[in-house]
VEXVEX-581566 format. One record per residue: residue number from 0; residue in three letters; x, y, z of N, C-alpha, C in turn. Coordinates in Angstrom, 2 decimals. Layout:
<recs>
<rec pos="NUM" code="ALA" n_X="X" n_Y="Y" n_Z="Z" ca_X="X" ca_Y="Y" ca_Z="Z" c_X="X" c_Y="Y" c_Z="Z"/>
...
</recs>
This chain:
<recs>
<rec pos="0" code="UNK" n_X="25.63" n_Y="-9.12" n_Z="9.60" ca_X="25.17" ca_Y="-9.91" ca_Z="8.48" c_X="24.40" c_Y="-11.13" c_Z="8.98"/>
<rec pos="1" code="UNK" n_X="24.64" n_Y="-11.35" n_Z="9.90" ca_X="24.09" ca_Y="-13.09" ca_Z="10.67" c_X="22.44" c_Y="-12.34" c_Z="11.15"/>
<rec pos="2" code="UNK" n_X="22.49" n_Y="-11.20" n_Z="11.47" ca_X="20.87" ca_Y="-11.30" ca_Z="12.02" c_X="20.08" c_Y="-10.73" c_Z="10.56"/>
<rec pos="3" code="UNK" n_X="20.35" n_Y="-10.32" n_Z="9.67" ca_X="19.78" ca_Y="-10.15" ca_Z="8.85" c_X="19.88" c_Y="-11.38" c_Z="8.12"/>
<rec pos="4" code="UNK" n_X="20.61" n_Y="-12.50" n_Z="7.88" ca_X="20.27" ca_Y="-13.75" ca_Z="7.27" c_X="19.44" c_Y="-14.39" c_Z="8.15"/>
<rec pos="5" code="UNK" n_X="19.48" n_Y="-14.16" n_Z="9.34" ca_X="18.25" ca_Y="-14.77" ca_Z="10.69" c_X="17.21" c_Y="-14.01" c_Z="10.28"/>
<rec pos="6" code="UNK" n_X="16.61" n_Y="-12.84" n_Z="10.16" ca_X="16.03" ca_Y="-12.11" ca_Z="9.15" c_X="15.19" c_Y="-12.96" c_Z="8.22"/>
<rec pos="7" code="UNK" n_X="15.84" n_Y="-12.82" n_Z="7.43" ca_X="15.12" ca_Y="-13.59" ca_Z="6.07" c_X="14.49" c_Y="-14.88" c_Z="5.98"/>
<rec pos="8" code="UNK" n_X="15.42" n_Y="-15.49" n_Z="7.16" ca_X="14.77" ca_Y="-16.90" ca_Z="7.25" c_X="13.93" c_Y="-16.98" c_Z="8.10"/>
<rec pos="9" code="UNK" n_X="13.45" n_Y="-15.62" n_Z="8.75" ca_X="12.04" ca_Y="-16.02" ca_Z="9.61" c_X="11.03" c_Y="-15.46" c_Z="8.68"/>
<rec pos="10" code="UNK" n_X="11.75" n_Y="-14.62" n_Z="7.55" ca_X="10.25" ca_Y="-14.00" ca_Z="6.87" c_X="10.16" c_Y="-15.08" c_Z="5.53"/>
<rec pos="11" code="UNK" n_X="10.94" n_Y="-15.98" n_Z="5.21" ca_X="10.22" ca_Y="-17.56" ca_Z="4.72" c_X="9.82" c_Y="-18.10" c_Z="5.31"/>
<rec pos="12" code="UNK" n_X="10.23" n_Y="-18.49" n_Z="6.56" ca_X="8.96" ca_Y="-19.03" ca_Z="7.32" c_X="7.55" c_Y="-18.91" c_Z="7.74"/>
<rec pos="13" code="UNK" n_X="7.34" n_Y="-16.86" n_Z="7.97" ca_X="6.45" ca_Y="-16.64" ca_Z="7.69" c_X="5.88" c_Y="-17.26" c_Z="6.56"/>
<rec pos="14" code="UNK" n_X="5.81" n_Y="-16.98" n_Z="5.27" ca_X="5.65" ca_Y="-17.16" ca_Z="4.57" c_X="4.94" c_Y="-18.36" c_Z="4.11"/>
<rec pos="15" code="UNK" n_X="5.93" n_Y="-19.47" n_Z="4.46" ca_X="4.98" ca_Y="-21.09" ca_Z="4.51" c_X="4.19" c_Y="-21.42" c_Z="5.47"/>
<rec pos="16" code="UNK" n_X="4.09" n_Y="-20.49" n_Z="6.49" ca_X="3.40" ca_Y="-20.72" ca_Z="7.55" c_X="1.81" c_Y="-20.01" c_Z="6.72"/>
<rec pos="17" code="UNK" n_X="1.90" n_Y="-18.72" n_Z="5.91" ca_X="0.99" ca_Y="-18.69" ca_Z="5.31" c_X="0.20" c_Y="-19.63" c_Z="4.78"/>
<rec pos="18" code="UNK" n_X="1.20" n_Y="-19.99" n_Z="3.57" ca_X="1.07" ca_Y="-21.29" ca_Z="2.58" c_X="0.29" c_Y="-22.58" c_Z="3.47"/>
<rec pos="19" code="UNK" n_X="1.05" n_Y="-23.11" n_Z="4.45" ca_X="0.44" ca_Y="-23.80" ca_Z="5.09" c_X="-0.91" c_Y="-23.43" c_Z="5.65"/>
<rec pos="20" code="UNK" n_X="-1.27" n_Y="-22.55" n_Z="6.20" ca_X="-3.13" ca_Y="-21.82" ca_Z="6.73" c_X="-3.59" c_Y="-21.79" c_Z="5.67"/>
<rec pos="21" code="UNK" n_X="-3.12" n_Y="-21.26" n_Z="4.30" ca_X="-4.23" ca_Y="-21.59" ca_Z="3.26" c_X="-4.71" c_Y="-22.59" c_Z="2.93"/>
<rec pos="22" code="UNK" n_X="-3.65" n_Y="-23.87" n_Z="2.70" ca_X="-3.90" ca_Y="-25.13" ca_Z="1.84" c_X="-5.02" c_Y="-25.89" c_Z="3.19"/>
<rec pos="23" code="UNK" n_X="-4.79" n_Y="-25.92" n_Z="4.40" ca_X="-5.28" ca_Y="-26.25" ca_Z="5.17" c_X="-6.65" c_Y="-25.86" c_Z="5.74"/>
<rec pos="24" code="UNK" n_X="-6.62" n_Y="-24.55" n_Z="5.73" ca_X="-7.80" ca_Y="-23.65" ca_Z="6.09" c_X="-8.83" c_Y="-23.09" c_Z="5.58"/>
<rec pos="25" code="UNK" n_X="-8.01" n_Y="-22.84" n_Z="4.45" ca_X="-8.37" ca_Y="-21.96" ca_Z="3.57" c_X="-8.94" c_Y="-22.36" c_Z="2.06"/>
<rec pos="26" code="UNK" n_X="-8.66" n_Y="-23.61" n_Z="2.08" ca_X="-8.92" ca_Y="-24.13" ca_Z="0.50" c_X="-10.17" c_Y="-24.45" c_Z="-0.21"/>
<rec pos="27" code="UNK" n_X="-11.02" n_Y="-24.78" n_Z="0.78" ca_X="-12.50" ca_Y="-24.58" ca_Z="0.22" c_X="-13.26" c_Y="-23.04" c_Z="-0.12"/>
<rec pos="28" code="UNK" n_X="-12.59" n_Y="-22.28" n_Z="0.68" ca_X="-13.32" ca_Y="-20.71" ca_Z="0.31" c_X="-12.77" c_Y="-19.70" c_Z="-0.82"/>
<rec pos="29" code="UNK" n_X="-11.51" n_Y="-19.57" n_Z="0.05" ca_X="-10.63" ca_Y="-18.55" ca_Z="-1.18" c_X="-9.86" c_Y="-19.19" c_Z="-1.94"/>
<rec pos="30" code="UNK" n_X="-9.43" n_Y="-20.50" n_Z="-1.97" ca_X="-8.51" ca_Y="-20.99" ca_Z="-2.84" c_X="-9.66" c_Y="-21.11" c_Z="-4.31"/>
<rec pos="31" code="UNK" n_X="-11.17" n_Y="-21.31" n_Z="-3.84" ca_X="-12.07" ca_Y="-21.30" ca_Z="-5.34" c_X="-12.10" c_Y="-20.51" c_Z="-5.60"/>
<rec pos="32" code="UNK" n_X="-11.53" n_Y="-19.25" n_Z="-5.26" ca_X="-11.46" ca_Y="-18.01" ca_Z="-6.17" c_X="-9.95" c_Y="-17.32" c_Z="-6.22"/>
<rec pos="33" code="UNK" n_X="-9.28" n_Y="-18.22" n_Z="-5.96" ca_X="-7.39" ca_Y="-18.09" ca_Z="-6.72" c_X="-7.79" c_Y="-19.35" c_Z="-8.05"/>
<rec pos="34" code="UNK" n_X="-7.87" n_Y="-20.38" n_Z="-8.20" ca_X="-7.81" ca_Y="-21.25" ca_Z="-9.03" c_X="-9.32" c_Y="-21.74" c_Z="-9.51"/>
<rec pos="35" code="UNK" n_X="-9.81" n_Y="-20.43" n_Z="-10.52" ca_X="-10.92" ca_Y="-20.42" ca_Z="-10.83" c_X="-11.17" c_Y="-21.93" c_Z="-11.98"/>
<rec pos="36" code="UNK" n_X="-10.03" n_Y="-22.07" n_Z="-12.18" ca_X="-9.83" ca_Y="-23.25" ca_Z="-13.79" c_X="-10.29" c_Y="-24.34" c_Z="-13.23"/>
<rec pos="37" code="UNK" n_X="-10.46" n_Y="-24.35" n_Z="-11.83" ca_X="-11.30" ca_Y="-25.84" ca_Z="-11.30" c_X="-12.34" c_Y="-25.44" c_Z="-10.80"/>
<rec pos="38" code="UNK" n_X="-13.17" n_Y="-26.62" n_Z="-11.63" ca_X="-15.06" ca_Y="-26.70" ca_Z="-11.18" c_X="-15.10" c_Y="-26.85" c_Z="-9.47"/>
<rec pos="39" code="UNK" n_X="-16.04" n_Y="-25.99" n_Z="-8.64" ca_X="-16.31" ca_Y="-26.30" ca_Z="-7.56" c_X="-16.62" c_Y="-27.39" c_Z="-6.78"/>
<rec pos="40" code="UNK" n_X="-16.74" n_Y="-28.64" n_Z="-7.67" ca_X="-16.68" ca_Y="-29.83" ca_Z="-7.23" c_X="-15.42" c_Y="-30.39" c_Z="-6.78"/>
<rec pos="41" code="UNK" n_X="-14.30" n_Y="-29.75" n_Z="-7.56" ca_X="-12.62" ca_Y="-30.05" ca_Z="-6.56" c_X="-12.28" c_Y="-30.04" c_Z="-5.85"/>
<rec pos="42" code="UNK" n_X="-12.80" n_Y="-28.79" n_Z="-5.18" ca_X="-12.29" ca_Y="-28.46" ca_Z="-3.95" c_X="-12.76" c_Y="-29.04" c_Z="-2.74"/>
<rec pos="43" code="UNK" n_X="-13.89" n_Y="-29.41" n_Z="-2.61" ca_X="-14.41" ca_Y="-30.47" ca_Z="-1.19" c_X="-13.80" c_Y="-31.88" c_Z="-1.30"/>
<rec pos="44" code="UNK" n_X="-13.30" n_Y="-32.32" n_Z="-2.84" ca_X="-13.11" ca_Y="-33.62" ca_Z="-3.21" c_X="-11.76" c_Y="-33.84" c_Z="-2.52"/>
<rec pos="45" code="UNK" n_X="-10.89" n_Y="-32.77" n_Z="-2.81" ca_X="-9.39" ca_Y="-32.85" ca_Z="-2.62" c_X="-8.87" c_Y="-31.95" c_Z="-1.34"/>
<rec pos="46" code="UNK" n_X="-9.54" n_Y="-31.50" n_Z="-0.44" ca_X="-9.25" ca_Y="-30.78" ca_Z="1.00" c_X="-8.23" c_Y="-31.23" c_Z="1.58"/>
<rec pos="47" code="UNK" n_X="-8.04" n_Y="-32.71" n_Z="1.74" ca_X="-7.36" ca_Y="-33.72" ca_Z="2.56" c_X="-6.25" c_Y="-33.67" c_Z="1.85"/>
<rec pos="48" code="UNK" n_X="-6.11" n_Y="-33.48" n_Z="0.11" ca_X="-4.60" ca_Y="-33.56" ca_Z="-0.57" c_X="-4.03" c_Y="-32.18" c_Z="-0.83"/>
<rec pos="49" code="UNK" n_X="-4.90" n_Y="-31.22" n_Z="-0.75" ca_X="-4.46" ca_Y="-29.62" ca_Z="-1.31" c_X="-3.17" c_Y="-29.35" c_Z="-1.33"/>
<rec pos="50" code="UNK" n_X="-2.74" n_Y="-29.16" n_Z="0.13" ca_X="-1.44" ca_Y="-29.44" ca_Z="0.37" c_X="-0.06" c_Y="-30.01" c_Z="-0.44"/>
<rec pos="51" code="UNK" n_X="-0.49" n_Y="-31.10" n_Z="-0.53" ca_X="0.55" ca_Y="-32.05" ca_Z="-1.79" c_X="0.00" c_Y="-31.72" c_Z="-3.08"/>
<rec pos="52" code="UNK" n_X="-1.16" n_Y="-31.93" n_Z="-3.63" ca_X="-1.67" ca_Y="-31.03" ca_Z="-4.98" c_X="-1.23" c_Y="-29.88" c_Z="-5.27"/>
<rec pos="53" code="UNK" n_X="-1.01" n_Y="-28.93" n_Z="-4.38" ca_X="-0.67" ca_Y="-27.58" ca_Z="-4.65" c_X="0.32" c_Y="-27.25" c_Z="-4.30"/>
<rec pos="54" code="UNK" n_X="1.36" n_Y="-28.25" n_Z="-3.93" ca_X="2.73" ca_Y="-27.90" ca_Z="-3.71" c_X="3.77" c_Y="-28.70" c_Z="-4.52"/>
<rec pos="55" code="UNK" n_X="3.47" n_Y="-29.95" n_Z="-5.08" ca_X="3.93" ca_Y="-31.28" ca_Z="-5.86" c_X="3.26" c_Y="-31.34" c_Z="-7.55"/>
<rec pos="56" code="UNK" n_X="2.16" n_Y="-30.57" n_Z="-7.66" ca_X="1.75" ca_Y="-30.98" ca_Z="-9.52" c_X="1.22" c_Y="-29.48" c_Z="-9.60"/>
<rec pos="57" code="UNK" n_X="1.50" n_Y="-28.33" n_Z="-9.14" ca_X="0.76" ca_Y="-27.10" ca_Z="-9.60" c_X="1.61" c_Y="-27.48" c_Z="-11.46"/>
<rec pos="58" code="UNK" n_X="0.73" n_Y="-27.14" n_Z="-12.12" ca_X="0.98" ca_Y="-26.79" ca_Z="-13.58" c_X="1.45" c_Y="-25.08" c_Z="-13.61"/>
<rec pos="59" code="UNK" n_X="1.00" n_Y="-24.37" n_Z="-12.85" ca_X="1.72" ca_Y="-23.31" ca_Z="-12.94" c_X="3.14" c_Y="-22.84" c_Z="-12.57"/>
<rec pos="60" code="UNK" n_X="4.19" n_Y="-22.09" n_Z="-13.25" ca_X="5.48" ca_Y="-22.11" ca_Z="-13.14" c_X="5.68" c_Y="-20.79" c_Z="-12.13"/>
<rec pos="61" code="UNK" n_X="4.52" n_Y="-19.98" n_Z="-11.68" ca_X="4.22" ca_Y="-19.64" ca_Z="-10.39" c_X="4.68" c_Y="-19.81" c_Z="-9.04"/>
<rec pos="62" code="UNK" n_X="4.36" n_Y="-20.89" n_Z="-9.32" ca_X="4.78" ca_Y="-21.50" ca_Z="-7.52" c_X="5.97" c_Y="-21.69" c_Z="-7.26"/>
<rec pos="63" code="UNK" n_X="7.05" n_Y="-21.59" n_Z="-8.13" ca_X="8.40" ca_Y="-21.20" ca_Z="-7.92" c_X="8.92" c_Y="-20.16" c_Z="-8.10"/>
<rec pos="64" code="UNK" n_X="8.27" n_Y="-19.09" n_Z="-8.15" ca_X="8.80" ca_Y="-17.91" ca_Z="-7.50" c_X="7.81" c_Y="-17.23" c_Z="-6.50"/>
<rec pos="65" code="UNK" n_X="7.00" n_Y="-18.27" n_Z="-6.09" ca_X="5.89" ca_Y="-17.78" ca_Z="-5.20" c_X="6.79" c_Y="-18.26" c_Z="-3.47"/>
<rec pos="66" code="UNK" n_X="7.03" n_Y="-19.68" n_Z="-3.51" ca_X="7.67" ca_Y="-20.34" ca_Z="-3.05" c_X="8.59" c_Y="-21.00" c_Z="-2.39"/>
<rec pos="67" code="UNK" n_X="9.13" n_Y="-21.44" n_Z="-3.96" ca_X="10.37" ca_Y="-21.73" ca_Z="-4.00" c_X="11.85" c_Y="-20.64" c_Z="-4.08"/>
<rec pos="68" code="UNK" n_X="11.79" n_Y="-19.98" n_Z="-4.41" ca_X="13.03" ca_Y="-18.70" ca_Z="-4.32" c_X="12.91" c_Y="-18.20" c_Z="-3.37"/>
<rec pos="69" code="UNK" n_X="11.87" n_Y="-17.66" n_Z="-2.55" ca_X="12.22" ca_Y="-16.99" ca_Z="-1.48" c_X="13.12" c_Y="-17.87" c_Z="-0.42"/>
<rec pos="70" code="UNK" n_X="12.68" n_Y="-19.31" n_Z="-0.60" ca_X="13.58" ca_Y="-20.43" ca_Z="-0.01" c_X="14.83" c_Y="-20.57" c_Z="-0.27"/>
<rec pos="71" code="UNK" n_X="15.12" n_Y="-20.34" n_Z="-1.32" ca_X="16.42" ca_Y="-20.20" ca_Z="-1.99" c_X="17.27" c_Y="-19.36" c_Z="-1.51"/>
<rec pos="72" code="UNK" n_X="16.79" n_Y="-17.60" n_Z="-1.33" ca_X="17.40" ca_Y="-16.95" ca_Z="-0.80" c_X="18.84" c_Y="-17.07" c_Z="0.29"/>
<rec pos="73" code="UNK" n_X="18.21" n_Y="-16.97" n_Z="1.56" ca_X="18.34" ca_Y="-18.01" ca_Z="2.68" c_X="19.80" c_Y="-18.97" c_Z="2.52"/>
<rec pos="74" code="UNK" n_X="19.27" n_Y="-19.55" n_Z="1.94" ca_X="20.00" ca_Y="-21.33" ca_Z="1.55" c_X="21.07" c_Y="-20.31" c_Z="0.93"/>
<rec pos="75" code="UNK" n_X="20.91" n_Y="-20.00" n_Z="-0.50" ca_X="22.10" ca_Y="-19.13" ca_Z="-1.22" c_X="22.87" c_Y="-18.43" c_Z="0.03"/>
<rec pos="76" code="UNK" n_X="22.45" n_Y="-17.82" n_Z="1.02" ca_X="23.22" ca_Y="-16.93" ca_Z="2.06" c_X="24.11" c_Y="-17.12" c_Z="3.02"/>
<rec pos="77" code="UNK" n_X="23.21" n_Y="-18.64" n_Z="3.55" ca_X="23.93" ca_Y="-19.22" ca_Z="4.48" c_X="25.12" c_Y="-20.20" c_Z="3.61"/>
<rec pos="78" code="UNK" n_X="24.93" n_Y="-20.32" n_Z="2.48" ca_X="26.00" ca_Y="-21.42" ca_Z="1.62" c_X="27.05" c_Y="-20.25" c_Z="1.84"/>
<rec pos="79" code="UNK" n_X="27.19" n_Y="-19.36" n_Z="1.29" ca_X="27.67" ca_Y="-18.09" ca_Z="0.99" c_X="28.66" c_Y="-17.46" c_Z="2.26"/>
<rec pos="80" code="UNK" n_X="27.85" n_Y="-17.66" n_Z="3.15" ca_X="28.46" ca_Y="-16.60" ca_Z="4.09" c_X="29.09" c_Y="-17.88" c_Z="5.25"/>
<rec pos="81" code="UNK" n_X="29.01" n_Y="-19.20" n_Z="5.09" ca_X="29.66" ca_Y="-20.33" ca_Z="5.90" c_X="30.65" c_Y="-20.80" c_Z="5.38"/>
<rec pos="82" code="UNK" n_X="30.63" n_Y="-20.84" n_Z="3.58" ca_X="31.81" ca_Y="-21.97" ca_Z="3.38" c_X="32.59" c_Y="-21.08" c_Z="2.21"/>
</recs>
């Protein structure tokens, strides 16, 4: 049970490690064509905040199960299977 909760918590990490190459890397090219609802003038404006913009005020209820639950997982497992 311990390497499969070691498991899971490397494939959330994957995961934000994604999250992280997009907001960083990625946010002027393909992020203008995930979040079409902003004029192309946003995205050069806000490069430097994406990161905190798109992790702290998304209006979409998305990003917590994009996210946030897979994080949860994990956390729920190790609470679970320690105490």
């Amino acid at each position: 049970m311990e390497v499969a909760l070691k498991g899971i918590i490397f494939l959330v990490a994957l995961l934000h490690l994604f999250f992280l190459g997009f907001e960083m890397f990625a946010w002027g090219t393909i992020g203008k064509k995930i979040f079409r609802q902003f004029s192309s003038e946003f995205f050069p404006k806000t490069k430097v905040l994406a990161a905190w913009i798109y992790s702290s005020f998304t209006a979409s209820k998305k990003i917590f199960w994009v996210q946030g639950f897979p994080a949860l997982v994990p956390l729920l497992l190790i609470v679970i299977l320690h105490f």
